[in-house]
N, CA, C and O atoms as CSV, one atom per row, in Angstrom:
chain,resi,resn,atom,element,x,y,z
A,1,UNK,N,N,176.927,122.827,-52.454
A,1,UNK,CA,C,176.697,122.136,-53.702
A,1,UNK,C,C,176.350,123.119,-54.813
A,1,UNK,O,O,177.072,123.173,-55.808
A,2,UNK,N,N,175.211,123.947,-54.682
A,2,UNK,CA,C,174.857,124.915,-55.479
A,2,UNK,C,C,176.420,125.905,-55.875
A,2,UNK,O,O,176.589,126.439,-56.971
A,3,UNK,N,N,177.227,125.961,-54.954
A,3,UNK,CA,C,178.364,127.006,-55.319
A,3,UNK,C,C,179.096,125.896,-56.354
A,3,UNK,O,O,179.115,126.341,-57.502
A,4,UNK,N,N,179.547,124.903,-56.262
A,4,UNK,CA,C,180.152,123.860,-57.296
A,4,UNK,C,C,179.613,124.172,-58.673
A,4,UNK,O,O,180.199,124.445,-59.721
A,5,UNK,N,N,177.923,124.018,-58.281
A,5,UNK,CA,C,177.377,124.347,-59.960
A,5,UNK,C,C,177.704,125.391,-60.704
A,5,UNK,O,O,178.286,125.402,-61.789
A,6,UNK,N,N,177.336,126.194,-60.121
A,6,UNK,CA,C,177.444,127.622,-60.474
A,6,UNK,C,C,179.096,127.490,-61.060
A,6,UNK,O,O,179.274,127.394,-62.274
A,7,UNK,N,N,179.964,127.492,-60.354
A,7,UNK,CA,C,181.597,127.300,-60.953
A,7,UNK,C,C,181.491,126.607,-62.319
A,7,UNK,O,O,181.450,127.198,-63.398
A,8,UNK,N,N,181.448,125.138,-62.114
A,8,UNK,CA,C,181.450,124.423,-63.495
A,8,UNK,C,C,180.415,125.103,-64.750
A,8,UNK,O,O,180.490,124.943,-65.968
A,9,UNK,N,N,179.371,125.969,-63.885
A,9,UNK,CA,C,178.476,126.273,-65.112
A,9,UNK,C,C,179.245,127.690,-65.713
A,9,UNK,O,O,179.052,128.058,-66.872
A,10,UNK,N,N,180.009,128.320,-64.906
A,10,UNK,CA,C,181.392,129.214,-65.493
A,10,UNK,C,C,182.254,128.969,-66.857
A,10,UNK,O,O,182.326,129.412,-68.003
A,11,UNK,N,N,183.030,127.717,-65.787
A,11,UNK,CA,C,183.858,127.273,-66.503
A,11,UNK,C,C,183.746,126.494,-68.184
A,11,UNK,O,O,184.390,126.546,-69.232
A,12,UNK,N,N,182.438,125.737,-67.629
A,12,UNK,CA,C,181.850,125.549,-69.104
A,12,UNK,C,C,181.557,126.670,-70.336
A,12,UNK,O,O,181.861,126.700,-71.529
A,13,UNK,N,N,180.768,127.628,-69.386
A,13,UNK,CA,C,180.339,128.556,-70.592
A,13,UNK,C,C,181.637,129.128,-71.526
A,13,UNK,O,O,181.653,129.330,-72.740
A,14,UNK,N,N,182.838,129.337,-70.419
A,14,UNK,CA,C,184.044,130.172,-71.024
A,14,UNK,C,C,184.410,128.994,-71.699
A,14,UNK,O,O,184.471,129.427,-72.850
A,15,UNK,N,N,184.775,127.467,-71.793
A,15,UNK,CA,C,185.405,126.946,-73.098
A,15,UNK,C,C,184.701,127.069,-74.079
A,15,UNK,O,O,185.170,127.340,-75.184
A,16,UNK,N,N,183.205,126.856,-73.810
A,16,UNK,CA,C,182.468,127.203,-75.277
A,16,UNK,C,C,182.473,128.230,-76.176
A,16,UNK,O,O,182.578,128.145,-77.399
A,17,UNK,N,N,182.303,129.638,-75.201
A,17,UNK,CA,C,182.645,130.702,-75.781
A,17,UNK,C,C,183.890,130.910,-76.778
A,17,UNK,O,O,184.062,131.663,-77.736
A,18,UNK,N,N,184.607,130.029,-76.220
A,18,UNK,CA,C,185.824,129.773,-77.247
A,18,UNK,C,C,185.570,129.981,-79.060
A,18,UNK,O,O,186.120,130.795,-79.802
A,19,UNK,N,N,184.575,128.962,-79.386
A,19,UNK,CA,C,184.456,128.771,-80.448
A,19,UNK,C,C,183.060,129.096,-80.914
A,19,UNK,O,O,182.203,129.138,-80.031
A,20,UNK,N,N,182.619,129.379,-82.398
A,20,UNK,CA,C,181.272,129.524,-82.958
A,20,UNK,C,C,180.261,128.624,-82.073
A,20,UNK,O,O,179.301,129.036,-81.421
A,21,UNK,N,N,180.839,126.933,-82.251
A,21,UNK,CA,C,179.821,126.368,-82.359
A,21,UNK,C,C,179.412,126.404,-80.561
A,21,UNK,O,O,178.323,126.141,-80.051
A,22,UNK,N,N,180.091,126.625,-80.200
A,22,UNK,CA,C,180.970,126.953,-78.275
A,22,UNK,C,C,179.521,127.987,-77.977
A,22,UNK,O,O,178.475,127.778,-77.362
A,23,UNK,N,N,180.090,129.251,-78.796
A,23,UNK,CA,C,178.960,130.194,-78.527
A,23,UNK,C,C,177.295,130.042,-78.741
A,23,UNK,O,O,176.267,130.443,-78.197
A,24,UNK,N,N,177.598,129.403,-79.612
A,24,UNK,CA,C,175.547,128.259,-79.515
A,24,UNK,C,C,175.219,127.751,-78.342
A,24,UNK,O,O,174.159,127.987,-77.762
A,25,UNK,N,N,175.867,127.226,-78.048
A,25,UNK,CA,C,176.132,125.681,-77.412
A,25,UNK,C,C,175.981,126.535,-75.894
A,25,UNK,O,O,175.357,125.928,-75.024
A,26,UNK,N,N,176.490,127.827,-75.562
A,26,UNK,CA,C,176.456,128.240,-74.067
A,26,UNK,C,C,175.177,128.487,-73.959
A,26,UNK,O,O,174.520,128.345,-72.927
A,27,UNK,N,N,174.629,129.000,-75.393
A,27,UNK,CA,C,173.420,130.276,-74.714
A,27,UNK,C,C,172.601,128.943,-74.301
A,27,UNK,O,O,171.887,129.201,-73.332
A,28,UNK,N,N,172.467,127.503,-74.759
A,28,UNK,CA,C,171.374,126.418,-74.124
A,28,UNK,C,C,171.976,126.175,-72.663
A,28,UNK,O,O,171.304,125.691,-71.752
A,29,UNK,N,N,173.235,126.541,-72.543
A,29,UNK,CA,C,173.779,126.038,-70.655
A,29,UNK,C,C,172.450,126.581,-69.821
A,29,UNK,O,O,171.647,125.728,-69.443
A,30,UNK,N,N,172.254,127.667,-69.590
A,30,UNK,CA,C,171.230,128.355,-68.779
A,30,UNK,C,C,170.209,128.140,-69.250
A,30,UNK,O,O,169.498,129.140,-69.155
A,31,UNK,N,N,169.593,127.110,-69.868
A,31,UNK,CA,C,168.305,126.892,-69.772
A,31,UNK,C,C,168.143,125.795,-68.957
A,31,UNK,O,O,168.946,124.871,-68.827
A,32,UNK,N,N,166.941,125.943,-68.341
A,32,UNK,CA,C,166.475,124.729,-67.373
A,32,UNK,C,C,165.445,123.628,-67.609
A,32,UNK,O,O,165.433,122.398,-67.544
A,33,UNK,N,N,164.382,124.835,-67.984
A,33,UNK,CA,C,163.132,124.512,-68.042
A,33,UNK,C,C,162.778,124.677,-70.040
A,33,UNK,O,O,162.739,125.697,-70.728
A,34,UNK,N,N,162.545,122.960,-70.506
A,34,UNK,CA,C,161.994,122.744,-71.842
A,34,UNK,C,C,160.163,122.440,-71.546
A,34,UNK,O,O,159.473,122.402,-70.527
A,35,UNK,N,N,159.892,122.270,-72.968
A,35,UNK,CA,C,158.781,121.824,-73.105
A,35,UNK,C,C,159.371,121.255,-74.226
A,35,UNK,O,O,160.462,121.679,-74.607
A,36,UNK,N,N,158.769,120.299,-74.842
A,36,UNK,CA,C,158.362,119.353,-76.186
A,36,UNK,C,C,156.816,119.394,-76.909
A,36,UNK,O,O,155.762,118.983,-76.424
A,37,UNK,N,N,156.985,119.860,-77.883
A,37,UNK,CA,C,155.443,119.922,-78.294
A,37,UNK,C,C,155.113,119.483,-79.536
A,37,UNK,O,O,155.723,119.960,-80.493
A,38,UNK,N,N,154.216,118.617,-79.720
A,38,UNK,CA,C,154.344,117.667,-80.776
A,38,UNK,C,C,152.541,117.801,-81.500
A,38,UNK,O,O,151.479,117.518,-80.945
A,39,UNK,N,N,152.730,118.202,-82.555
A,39,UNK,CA,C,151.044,118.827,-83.007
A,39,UNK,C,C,150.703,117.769,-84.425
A,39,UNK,O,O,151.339,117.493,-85.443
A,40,UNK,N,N,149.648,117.456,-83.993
A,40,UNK,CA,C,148.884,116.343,-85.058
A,40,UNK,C,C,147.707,117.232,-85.589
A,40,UNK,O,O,146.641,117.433,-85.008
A,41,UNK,N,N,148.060,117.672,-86.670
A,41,UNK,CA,C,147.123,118.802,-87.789
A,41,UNK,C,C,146.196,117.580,-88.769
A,41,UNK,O,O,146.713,116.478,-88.952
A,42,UNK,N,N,144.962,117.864,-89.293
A,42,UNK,CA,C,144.679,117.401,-89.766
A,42,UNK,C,C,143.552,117.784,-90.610
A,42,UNK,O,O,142.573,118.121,-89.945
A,43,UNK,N,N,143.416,117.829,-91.703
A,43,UNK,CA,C,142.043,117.996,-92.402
A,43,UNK,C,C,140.688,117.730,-90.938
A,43,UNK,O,O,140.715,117.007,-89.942
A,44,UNK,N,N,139.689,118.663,-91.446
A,44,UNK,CA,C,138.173,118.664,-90.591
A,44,UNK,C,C,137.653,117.379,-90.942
A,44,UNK,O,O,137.380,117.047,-92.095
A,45,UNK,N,N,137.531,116.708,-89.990
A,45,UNK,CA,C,136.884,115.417,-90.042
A,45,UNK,C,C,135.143,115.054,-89.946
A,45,UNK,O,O,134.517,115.464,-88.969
A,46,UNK,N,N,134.641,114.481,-90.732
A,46,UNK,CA,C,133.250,114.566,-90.101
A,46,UNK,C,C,132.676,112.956,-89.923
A,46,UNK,O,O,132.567,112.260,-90.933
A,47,UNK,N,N,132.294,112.377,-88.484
A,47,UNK,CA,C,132.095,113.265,-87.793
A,47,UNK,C,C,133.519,113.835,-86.730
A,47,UNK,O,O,134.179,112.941,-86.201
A,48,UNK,N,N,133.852,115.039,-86.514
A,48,UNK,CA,C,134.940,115.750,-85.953
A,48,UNK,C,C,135.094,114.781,-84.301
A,48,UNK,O,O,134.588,115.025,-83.206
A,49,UNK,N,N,135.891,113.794,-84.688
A,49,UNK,CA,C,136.292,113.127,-83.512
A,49,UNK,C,C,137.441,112.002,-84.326
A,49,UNK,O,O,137.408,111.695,-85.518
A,50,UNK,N,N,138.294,111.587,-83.429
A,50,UNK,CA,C,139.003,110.512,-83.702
A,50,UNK,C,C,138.359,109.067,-82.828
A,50,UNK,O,O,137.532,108.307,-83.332
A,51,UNK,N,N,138.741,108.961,-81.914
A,51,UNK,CA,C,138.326,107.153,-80.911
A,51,UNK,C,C,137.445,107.596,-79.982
A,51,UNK,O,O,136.430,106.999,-79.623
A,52,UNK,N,N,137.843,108.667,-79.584
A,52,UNK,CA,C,137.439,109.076,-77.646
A,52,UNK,C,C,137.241,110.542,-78.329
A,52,UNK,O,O,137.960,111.042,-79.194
A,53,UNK,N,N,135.826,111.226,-77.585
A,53,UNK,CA,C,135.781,111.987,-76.845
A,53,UNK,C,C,135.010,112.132,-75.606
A,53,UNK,O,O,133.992,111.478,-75.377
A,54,UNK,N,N,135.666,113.263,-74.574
A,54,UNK,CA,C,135.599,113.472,-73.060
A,54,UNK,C,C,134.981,114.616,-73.308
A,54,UNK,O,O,135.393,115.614,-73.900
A,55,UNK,N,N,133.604,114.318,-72.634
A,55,UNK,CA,C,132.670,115.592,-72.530
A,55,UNK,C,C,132.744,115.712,-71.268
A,55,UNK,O,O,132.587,114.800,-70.457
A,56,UNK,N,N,133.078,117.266,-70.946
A,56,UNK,CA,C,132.915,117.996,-69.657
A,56,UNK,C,C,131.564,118.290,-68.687
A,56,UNK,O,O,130.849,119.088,-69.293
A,57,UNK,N,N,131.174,118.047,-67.834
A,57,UNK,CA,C,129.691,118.669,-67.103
A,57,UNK,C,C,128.896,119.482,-67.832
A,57,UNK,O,O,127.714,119.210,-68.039
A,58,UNK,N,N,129.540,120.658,-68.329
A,58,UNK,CA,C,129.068,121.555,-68.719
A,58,UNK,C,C,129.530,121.999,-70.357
A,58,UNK,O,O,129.444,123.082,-70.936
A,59,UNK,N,N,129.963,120.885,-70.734
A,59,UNK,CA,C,130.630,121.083,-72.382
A,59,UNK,C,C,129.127,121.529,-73.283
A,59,UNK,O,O,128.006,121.206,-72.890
A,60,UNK,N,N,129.378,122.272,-74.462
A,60,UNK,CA,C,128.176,122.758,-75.657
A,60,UNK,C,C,127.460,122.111,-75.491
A,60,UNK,O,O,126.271,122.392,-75.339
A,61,UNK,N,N,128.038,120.840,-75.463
A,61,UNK,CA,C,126.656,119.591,-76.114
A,61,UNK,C,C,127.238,118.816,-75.608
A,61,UNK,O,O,128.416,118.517,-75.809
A,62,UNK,N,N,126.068,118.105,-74.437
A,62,UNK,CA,C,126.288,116.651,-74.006
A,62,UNK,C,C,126.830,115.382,-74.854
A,62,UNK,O,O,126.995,115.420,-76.074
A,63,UNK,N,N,127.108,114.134,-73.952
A,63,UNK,CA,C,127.437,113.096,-74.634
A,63,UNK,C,C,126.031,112.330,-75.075
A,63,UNK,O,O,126.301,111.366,-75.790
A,64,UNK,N,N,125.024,112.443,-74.915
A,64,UNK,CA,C,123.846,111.738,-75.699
A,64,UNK,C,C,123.870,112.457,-77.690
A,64,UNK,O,O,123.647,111.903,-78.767
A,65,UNK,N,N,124.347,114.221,-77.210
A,65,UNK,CA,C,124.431,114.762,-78.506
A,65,UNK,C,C,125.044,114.568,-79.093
A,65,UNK,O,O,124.750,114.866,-80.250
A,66,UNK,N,N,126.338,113.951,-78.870
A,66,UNK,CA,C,127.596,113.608,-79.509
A,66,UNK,C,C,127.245,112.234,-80.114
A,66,UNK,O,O,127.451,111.983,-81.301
A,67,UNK,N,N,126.708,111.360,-79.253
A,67,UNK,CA,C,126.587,110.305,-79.927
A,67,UNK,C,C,125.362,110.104,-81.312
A,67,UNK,O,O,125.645,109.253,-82.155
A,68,UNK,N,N,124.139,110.848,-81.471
A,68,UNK,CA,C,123.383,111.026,-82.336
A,68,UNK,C,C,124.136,111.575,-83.255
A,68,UNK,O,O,124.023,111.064,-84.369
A,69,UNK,N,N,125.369,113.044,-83.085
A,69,UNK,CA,C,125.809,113.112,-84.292
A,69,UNK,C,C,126.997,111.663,-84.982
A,69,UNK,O,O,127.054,111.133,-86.091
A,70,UNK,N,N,127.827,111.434,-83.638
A,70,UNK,CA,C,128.719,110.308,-85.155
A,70,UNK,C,C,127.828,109.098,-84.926
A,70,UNK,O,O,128.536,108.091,-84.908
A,71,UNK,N,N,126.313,108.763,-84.712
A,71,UNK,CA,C,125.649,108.047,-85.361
A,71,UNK,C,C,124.810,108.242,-86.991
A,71,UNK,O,O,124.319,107.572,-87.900
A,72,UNK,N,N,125.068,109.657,-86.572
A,72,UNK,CA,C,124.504,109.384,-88.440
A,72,UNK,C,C,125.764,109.361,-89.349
A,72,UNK,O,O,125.483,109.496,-90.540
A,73,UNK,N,N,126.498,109.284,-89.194
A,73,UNK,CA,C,127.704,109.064,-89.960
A,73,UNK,C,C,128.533,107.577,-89.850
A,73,UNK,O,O,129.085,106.765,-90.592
A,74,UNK,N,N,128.268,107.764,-88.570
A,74,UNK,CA,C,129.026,105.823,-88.541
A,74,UNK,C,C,128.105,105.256,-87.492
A,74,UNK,O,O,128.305,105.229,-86.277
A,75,UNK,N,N,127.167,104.852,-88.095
A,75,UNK,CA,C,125.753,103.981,-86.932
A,75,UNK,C,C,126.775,102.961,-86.212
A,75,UNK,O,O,127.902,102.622,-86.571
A,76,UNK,N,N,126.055,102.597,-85.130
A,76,UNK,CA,C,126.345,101.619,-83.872
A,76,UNK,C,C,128.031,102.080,-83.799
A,76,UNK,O,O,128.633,101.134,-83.292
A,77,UNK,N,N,128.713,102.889,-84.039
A,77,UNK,CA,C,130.272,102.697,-83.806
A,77,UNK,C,C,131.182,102.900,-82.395
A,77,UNK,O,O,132.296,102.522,-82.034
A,78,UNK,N,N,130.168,103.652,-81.836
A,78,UNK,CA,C,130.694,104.485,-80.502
A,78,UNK,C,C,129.515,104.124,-79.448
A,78,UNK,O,O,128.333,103.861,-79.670
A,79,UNK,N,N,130.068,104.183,-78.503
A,79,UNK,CA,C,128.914,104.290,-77.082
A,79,UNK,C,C,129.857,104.961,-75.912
A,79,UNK,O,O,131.016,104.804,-75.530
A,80,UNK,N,N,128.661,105.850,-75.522
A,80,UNK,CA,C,128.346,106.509,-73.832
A,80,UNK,C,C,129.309,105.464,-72.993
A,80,UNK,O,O,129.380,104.256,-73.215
A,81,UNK,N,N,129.926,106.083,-72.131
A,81,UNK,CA,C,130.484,105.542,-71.492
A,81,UNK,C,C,130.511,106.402,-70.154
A,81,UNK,O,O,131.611,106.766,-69.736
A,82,UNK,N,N,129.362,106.743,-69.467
A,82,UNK,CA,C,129.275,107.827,-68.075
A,82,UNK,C,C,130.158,107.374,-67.276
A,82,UNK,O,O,130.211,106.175,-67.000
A,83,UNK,N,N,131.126,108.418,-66.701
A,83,UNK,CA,C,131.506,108.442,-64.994
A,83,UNK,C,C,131.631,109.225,-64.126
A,83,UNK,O,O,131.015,110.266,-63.898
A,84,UNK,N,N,132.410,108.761,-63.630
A,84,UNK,CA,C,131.740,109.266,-62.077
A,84,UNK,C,C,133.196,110.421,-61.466
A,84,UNK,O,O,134.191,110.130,-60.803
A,85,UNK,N,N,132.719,111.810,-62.067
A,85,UNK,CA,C,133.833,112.495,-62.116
A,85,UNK,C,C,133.554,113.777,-61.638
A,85,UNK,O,O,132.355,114.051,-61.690
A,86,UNK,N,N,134.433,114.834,-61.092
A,86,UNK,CA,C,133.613,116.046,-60.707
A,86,UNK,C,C,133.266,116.911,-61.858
A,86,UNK,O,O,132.290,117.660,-61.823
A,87,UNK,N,N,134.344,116.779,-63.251
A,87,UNK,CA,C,134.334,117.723,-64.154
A,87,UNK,C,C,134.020,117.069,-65.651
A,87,UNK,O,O,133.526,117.683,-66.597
A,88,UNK,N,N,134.394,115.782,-65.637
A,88,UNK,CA,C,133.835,115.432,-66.301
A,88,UNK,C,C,132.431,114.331,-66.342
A,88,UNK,O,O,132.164,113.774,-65.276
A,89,UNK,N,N,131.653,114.063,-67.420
A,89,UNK,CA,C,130.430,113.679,-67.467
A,89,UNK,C,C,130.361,112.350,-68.321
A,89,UNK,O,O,129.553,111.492,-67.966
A,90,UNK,N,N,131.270,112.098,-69.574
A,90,UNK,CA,C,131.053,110.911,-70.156
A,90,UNK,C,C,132.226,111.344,-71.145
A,90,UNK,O,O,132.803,112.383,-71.465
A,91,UNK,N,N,132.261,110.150,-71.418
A,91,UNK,CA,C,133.156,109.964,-73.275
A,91,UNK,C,C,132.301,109.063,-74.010
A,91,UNK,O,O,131.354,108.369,-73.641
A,92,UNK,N,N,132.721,109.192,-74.869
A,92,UNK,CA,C,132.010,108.557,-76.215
A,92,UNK,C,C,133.292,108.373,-77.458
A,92,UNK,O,O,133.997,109.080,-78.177
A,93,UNK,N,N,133.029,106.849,-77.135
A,93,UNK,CA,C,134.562,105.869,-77.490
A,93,UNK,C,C,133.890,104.590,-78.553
A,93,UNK,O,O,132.938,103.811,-78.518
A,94,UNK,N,N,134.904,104.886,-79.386
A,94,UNK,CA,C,134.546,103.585,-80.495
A,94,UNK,C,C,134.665,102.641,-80.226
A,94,UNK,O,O,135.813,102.196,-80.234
A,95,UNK,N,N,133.849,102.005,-79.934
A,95,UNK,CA,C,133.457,100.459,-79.875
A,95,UNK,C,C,134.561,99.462,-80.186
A,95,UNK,O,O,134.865,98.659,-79.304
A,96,UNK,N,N,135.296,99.430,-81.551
A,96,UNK,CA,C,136.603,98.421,-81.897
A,96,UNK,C,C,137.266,98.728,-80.994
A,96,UNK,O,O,137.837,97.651,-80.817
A,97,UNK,N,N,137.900,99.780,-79.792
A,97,UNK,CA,C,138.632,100.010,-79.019
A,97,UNK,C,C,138.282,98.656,-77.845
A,97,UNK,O,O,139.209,97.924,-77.495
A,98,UNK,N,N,137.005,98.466,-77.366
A,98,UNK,CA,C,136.641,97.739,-76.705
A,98,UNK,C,C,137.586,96.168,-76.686
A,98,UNK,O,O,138.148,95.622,-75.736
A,99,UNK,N,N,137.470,95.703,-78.291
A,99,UNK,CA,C,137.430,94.332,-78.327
A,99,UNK,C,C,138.633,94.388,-78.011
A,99,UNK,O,O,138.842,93.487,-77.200
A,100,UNK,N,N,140.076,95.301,-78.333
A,100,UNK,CA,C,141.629,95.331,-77.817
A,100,UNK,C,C,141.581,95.384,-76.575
A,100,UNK,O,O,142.407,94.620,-76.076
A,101,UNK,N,N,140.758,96.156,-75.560
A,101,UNK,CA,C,141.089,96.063,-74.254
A,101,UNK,C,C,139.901,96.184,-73.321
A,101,UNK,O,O,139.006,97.019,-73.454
A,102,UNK,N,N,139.956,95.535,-72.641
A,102,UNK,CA,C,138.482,95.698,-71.452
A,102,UNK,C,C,138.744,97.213,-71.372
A,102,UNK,O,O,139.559,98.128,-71.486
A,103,UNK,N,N,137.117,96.727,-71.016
A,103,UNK,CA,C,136.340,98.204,-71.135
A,103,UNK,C,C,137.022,99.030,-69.655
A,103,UNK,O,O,137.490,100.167,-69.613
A,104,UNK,N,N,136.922,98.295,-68.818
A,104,UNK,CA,C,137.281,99.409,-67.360
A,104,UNK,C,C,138.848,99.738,-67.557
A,104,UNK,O,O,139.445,100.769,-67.245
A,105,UNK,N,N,139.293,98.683,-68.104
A,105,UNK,CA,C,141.088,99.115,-68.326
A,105,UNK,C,C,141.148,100.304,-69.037
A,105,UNK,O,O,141.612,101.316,-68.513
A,106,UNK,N,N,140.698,100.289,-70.256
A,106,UNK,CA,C,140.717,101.620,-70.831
A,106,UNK,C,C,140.211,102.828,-70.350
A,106,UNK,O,O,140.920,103.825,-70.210
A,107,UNK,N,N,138.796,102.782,-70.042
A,107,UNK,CA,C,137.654,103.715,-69.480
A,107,UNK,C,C,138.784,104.511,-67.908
A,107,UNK,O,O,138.638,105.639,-67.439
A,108,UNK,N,N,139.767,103.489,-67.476
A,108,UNK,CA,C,140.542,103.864,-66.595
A,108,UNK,C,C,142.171,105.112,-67.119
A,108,UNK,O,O,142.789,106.102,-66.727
A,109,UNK,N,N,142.125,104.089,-68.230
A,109,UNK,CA,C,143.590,105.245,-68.700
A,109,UNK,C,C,143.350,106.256,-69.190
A,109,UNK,O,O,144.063,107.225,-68.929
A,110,UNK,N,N,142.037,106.391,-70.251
A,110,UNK,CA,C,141.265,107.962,-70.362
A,110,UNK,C,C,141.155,108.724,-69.450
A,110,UNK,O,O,141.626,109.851,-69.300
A,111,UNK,N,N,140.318,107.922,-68.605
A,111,UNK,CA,C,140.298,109.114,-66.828
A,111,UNK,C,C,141.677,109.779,-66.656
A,111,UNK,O,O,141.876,110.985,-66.516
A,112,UNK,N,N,142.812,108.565,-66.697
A,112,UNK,CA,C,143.791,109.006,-65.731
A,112,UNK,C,C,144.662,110.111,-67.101
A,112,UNK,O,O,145.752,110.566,-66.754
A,113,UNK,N,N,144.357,110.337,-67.984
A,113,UNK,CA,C,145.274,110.849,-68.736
A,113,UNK,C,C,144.193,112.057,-69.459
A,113,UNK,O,O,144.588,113.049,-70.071
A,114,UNK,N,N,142.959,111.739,-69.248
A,114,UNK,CA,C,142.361,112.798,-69.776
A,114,UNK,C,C,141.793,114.372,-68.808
A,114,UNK,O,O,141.421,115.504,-69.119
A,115,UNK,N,N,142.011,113.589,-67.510
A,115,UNK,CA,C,141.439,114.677,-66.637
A,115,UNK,C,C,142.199,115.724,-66.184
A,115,UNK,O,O,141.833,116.626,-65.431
A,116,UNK,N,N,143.872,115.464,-66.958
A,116,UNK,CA,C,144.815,116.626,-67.146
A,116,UNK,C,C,144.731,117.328,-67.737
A,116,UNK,O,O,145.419,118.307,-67.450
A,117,UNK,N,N,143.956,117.418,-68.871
A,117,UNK,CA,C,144.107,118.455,-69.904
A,117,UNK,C,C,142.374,118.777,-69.986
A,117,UNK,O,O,142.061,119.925,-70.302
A,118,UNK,N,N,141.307,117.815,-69.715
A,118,UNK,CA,C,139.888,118.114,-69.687
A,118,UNK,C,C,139.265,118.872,-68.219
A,118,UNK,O,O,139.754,118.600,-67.123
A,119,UNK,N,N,138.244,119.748,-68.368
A,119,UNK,CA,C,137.645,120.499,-67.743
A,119,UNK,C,C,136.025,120.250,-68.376
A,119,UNK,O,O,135.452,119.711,-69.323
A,120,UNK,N,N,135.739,121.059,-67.119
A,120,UNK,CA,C,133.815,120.513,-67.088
A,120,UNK,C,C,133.412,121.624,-68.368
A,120,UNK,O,O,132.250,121.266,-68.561
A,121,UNK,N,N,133.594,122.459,-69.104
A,121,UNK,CA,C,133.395,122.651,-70.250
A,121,UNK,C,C,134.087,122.653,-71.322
A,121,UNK,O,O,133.847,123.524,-72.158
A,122,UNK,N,N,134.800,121.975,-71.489
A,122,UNK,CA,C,135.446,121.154,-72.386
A,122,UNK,C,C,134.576,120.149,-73.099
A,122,UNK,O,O,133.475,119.753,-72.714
A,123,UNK,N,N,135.334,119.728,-74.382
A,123,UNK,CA,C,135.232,118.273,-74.944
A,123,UNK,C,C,136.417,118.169,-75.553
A,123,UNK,O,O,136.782,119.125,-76.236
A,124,UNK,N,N,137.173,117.124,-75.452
A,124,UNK,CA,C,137.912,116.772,-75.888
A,124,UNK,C,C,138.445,115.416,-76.750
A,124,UNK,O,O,138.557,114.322,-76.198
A,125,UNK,N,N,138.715,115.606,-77.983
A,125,UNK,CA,C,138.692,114.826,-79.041
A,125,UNK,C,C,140.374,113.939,-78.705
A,125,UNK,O,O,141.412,114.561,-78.479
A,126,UNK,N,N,140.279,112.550,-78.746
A,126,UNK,CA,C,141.436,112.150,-78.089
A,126,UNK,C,C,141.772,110.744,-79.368
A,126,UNK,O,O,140.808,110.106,-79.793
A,127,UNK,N,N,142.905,110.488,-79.751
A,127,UNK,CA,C,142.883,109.473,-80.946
A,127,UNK,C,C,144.075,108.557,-79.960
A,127,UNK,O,O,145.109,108.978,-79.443
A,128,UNK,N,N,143.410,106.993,-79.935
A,128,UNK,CA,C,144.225,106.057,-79.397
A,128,UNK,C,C,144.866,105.040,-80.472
A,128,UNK,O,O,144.436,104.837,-81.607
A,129,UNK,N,N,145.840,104.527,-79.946
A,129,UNK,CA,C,146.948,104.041,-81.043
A,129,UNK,C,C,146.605,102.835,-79.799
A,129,UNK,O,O,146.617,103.261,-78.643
A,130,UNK,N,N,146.289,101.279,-80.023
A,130,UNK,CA,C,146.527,99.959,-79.445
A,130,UNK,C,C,147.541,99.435,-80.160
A,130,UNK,O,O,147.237,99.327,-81.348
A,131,UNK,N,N,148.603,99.074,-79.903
A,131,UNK,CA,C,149.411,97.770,-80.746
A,131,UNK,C,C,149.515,96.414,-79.366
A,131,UNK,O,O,149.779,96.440,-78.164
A,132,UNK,N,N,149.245,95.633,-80.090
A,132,UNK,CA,C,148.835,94.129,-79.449
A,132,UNK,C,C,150.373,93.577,-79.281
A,132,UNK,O,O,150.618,93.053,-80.367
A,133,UNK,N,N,151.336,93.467,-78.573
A,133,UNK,CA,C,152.634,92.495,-78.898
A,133,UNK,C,C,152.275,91.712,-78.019
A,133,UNK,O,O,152.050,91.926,-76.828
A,134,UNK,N,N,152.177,90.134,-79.025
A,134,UNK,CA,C,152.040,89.077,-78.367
A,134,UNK,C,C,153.416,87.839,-78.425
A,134,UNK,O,O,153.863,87.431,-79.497
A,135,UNK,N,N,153.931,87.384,-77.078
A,135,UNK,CA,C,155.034,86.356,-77.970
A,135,UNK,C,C,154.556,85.243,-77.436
A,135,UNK,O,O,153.799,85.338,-76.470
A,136,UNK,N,N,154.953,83.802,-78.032
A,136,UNK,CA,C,154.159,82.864,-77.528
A,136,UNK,C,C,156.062,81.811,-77.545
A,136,UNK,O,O,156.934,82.010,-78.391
A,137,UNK,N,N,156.156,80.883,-76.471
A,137,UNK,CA,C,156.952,79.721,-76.230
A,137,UNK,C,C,156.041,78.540,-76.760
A,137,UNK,O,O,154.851,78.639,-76.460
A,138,UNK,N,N,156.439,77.393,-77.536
A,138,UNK,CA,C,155.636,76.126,-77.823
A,138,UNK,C,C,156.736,75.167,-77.546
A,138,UNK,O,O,157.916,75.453,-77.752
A,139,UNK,N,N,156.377,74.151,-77.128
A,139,UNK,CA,C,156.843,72.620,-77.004
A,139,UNK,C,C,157.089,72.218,-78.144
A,139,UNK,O,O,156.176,72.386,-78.952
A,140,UNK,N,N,158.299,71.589,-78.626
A,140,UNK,CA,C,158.763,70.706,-79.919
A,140,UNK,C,C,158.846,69.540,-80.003
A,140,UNK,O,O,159.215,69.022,-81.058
């Protein structure tokens, strides 16, 4: 099978080579391996968080500290949310997130999506997008 590839990946490169746009077009044949990387820049925010952040075991500053700071900036908005993790220790998640989705549903997709990129000294600032699609059938 591998000898098939290798042929067609020949034969391909030589029609492309044919032409300008041919010769672009080969040098991507031999690539395998992409990444996609997609960067959300933004003015310094204060307090410097979006919805969620995931404090690590051992991050600067605990999640009790985190929450005193975006309480003086946005009182009652966020709460502690401890679990039960080897590396991480808590997040501290805005509250309106709550009323869109139970708390363990979410508190669950953070875990499962944050403990890829978070470590026990880490914190990590995480911004969630909810859209609600609801359709409803009625009797006439």
């Amino acid at each position: 099978m591998n000898k098939y590839k290798i042929i067609i990946q020949n034969v391909i490169k030589y029609v492309l080579k044919q032409t300008e746009e041919g010769k672009e077009m080969s040098k991507s044949v031999d690539s395998t391996k992409k990444a996609e990387i997609t960067m959300r820049m933004s003015e310094f925010e204060m307090p410097p968080m979006q919805d969620v952040l995931i404090v690590g075991r051992r991050a600067p500053i605990g999640p009790e500290a985190a929450r005193r700071m975006v309480d003086i900036l946005s009182p009652d908005q966020y709460e502690i949310v401890k679990v039960d993790h080897p590396s991480i220790e808590a997040m501290v998640v805005r509250k309106a997130l709550f009323n869109m989705l139970p708390k363990e549903k979410l508190v669950a997709l953070l875990m499962e999506e944050g403990e890829r990129v978070a470590n026990e000294s880490t914190i990590v600032k995480a911004q969630v997008n909810i859209v609600l699609q609801v359709s409803k059938a009625i009797d006439l």
